[in-house]
Every structure is written in C-alpha cells, then in structure tokens.
C-alpha positions in Angstrom: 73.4 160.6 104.9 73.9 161.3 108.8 77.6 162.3 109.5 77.8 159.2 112.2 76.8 156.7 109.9 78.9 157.9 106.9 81.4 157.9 109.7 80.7 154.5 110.6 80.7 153.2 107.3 84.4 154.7 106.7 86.2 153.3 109.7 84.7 149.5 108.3 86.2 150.1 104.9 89.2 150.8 106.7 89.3 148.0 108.9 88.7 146.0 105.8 91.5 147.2 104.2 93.8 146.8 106.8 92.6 143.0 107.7 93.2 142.5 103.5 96.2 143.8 104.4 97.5 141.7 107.1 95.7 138.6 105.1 98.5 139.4 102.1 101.3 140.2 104.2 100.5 136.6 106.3 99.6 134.7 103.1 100.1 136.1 100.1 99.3 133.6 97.8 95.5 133.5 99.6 94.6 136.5 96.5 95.2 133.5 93.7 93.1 130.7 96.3 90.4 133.5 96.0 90.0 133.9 92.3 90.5 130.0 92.1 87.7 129.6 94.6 85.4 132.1 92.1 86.5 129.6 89.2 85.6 126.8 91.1 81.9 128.1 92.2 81.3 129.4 88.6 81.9 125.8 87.6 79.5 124.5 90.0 82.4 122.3 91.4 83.0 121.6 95.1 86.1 120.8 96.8 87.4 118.3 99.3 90.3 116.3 100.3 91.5 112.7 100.9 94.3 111.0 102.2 96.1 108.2 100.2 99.0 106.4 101.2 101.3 108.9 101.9 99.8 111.5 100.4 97.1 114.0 101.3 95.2 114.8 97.4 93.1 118.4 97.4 90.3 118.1 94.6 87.1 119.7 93.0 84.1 117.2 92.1 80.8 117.4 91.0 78.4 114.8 91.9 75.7 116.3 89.7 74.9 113.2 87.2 71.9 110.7 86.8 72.3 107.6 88.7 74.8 105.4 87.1 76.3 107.9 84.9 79.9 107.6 83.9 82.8 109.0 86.8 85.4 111.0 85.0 88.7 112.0 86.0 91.0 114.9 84.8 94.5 114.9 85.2 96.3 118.2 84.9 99.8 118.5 83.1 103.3 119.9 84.1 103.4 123.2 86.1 99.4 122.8 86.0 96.3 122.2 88.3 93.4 121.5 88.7 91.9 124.6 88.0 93.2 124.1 84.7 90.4 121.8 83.7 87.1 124.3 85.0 85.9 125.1 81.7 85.8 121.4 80.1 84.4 120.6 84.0 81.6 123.1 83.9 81.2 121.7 80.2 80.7 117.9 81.6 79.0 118.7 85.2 75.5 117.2 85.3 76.2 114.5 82.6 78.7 112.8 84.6 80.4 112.9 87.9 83.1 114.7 87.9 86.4 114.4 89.8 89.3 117.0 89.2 92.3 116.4 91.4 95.7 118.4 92.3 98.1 115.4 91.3 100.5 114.8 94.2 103.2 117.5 94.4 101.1 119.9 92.5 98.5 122.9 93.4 97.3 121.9 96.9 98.1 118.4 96.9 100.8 117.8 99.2 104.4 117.6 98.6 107.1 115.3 100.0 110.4 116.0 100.1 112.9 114.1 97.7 109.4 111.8 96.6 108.9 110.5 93.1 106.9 112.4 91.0 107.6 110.5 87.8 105.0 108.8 85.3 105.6 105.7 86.8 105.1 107.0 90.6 102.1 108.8 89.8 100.5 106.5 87.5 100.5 104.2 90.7 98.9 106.9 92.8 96.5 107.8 90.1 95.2 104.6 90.1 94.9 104.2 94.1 93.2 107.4 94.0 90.7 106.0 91.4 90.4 102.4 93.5 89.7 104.8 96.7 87.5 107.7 95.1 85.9 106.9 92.2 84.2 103.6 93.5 83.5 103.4 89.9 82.3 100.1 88.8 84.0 99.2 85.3 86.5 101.5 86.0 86.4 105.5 85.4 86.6 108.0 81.9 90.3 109.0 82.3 91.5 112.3 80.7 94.8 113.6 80.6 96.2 116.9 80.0 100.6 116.9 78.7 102.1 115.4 81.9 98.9 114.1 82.8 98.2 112.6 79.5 101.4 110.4 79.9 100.6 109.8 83.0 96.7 108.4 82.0 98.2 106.7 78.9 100.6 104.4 81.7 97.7 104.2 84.4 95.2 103.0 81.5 97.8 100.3 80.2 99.0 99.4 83.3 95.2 99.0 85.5 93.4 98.4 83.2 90.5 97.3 85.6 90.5 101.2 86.6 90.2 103.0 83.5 87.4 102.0 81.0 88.4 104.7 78.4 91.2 107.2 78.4 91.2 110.6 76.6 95.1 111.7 75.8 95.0 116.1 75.4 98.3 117.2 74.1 100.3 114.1 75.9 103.6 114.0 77.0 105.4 110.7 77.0 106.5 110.0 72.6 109.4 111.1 70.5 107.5 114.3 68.9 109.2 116.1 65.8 112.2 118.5 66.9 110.5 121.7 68.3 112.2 124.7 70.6 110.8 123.4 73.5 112.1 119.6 73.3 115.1 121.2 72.4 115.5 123.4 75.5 114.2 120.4 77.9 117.0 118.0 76.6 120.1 120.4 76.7 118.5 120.5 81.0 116.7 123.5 80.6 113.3 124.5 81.8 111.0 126.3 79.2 108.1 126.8 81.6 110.5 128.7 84.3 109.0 131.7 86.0 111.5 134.0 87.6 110.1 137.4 86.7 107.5 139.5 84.3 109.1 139.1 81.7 109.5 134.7 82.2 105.9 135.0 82.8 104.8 136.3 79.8 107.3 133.6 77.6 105.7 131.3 79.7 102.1 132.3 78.9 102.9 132.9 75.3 104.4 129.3 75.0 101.3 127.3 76.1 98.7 129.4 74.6 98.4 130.6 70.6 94.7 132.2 71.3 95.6 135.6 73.1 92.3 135.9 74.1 92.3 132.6 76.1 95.0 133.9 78.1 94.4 134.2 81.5 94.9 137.8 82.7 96.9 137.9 86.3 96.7 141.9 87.5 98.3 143.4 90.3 99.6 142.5 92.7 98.3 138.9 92.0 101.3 138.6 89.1 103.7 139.4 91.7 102.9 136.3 94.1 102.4 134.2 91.1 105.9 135.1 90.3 107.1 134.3 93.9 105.6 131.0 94.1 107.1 130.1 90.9 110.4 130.8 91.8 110.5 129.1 94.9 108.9 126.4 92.8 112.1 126.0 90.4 114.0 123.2 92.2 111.0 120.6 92.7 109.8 121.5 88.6 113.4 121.1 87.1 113.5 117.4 89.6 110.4 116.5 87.9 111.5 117.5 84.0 114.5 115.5 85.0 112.4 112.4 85.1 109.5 112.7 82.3 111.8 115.1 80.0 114.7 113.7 80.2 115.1 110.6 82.1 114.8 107.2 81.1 111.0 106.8 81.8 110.5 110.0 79.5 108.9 107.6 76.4 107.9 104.9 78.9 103.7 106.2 78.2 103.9 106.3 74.7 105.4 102.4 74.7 103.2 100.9 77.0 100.2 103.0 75.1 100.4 100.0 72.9 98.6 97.6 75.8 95.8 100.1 75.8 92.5 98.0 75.0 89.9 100.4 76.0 88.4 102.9 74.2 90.6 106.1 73.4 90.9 109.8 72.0 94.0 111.2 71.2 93.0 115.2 70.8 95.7 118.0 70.0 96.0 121.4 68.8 97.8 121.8 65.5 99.4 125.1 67.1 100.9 123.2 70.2 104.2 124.5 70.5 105.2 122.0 73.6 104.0 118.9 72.8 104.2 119.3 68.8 101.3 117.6 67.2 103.6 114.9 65.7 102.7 113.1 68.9 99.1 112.7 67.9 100.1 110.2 65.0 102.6 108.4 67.1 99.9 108.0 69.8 97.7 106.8 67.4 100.3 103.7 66.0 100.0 102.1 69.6 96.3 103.0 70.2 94.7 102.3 66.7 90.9 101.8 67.9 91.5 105.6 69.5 89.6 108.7 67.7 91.3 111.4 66.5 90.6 115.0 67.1 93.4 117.7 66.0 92.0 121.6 66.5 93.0 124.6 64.8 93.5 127.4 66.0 95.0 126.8 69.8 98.4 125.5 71.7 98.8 123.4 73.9 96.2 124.4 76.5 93.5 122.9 74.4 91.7 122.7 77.4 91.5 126.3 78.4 91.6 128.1 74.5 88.6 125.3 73.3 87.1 123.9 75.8 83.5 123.4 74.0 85.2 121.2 71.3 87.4 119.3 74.6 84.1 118.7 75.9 82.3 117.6 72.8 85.0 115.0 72.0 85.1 113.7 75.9 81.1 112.9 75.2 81.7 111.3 71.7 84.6 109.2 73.7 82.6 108.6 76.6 78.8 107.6 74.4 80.6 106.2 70.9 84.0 105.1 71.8 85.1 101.8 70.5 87.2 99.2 72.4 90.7 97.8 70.3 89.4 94.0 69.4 
C-alpha cells in the first residue's frame, strides 16, 4: 500500500476516534441509543414520535401486516422500555401491526416534573394514545409487561371500547405470596436501584433466572447505564411510591374483575418480583382468561422466552374467548 494512502487512511481513523470521542463526552448515553437502534433494525421495527396531551410519546412500530390484521400494543414494566419487548416484536411483525411505546416518564418518552405516573394516570394516557394511534376499529391486542400489565389490566377494564383482548406478563397490581422483593418495596425500599457495578448486577440477577438471557452491557456502556440510573433514583422511588405502596397499588387486580374481553394471564414459575401467586389471583377476576405459566425464566418472560411470549400472544389473539 502507497505510504500516502496508508497515511490517509490513519489520520481518518483518528478523526473518527476523536469525533467518537467528543460524541461520548457531549452525550454519553448516545453508546446505549446505538445498540438500541441495532435492536430495533434487527427487529424490523421503525420509530417515530407523537404528541398527546401533555405528553410527547417515542415509539417503535411495524406496519408489516395484511390489511385488517389485528393492531397490538406492548406496554413495558417498571424501570423498563420499549426495547424490552424486540424479541416478542420481531416474533409478531408481519402478522400484525405492531406498536411498542416508551410509556410516559420512561425511555424516550418525555418526563414532567412532579406528574403522575401511577396506574390510574397512565392507564388514562394509554388509552388516549390507543384512541390517537392505533385507529384500531374494535379496539387493539393489549399486552402488558409488570407495571405495564397493571397498567393494561385498568386500561382494558376501564375502556373497554379500546382494548378487545388483553395479555397480562408477570403483572403488577395483586396481593402476591410474601417474596424478598414485596418485602423490600413495602418497608420503602427500591429493589431495582442501580447505584454502582455491583447494584447492577443484583438488579440483573433479580429480573432474570436464565443467565444466558441476560443482557451483556461492556465497557464503558455499563458505566453510563450506571449514571443514568442514578440520576434516575428520585423519579423511580416517586413512582414505587404509588403502584408499590400507595393506595392504587391493588387497584388493577380489583378492577381486573370488569374485564370482558378475551385474556391471557402468562408468568414464569421462577419470577422472583412478581411471584407467580399473582397468576391465580388474576385468574379469580378474569376466569374466561388462558393460562400460560413457564418454566424455567423470571420475571422477564419476555426477553428469557420470547418464542413461547409470542406463541401465546397468537393463541390469545386467533382462539381467545370473551367472559359471557
């Protein structure tokens, strides 16, 4: 190779490595939007944004369905986003369309100050956003993942002329048997709190049982995950205030019992959050819903099993039967 080019070719590495450079030190968190952005693709999902109320939502979609094919809509649970819900999305993308927010407050969605971000708050959002989005006729497949499956079990029960069935994944919002994490979240703690390495690991070994379905964060992408956690603690422990301990914290799992349309309750039998106890109690209010309890994952059924998610969303969304 000539000595100018070779020349050449160095002095644009090192302009690439200095603009990566100045990127980080301007944004840092723009290393984790990249690798989201890769999820996203690899899911064959696009993204967009919409303004509702007061609120400006961020969310991937997929529009890759036969005409009149089912709309459904995936809500992500405490400390969550969107992202969470790629594999089950790549799973369901050209069966249906496909519509996988950032719930207000949460990944990219904005953020207001001193707002409510409760079931009952969000609930009402979720069902504007549907109303505005979805344009569904009939109403939409609602799924819900832990925060977001209370919220989905309130939005289902109380518009019901938006939701024509409703999937519950490892829902918050029931009395579930006595388990480490309840137990932490009632004395005012917060079990999903990220301060350092070693919070983050607890935290990743907490959600997941499958190892293996752990995401891997390297260098130095670990460190800003870290950082946005932290500065993250204030508006997470307001929110666990309200569905953890507050007196709407049951208020999904009570109203579950107006649910009409067709349902699946699905949980893993390793959940150490949401302990599967809350698939039966679910299941007294929703009695026409199916039943789906894995083995061999925690509470990120989404992410550790996502072939059997997306098998059960079908069965739901083909077989489901309404409550007479």
């Amino acid at each position: 190779m000539p000595q100018r080019i070779l020349r050449l070719l160095m002095l644009v590495f090192a302009i690439a490595v200095v603009a990566g450079a100045v990127v980080l030190w301007i944004d840092p968190y723009s290393l984790v939007r990249a690798e989201f952005t890769r999820q996203r693709l690899a899911a064959g999902l696009s993204k967009t944004s919409v303004v509702i109320d007061d609120h400006r939502w961020v969310y991937a979609y997929s529009n890759d369905a036969p005409a009149g094919a089912p709309t459904v809509v995936m809500l992500h649970g405490f400390t969550g986003m969107k992202e969470n819900w790629y594999p089950v999305a790549h799973r369901l993308r050209g069966h249906y369309r496909l519509l996988v927010p950032d719930l207000p407050g949460w990944g990219e969605s904005q953020r207001i100050a001193g707002a409510d971000y409760g079931f009952v708050a969000q609930s009402a959002r979720v069902a504007r956003f549907i109303d505005q989005v979805a344009g569904a006729k009939g109403g939409v497949v609602l799924l819900g993942h832990s925060m977001g499956g209370g919220i989905a079990a309130l939005t289902a029960a109380r518009y019901p002329e938006e939701v024509a069935r409703v999937g519950l994944l490892d829902a918050a919002g029931v009395r579930f048997a006595d388990n480490r994490f309840g137990e932490q979240v009632l004395a005012g703690h917060n079990p999903f709190a990220v301060r350092d390495a070693s919070t983050l690991e607890h935290y990743l070994g907490t959600v997941y049982f499958d190892v293996k379905a752990q995401p891997t964060i390297p260098w130095p992408a670990d460190g800003i995950y870290i950082a946005r956690r932290r500065g993250d603690a204030a508006f997470e422990q307001g929110v666990l205030d309200r569905i953890g301990r507050g007196d709407e914290r049951f208020l999904p799992g009570e109203e579950a019992a107006k649910i009409r349309q067709p349902a699946l309750l699905l949980w893993c039998r390793q959940d150490a959050v949401i302990d599967a106890s809350a698939l039966d109690l679910y299941a007294r209010r929703i009695p026409q819903a199916s039943r789906v309890l894995l083995d061999g994952c925690g509470h990120m059924s989404l992410m550790e099993k996502p072939d059997a998610v997306a098998q059960a969303v079908t069965t739901l969304i083909e077989r489901g039967q309404a409550r007479r």
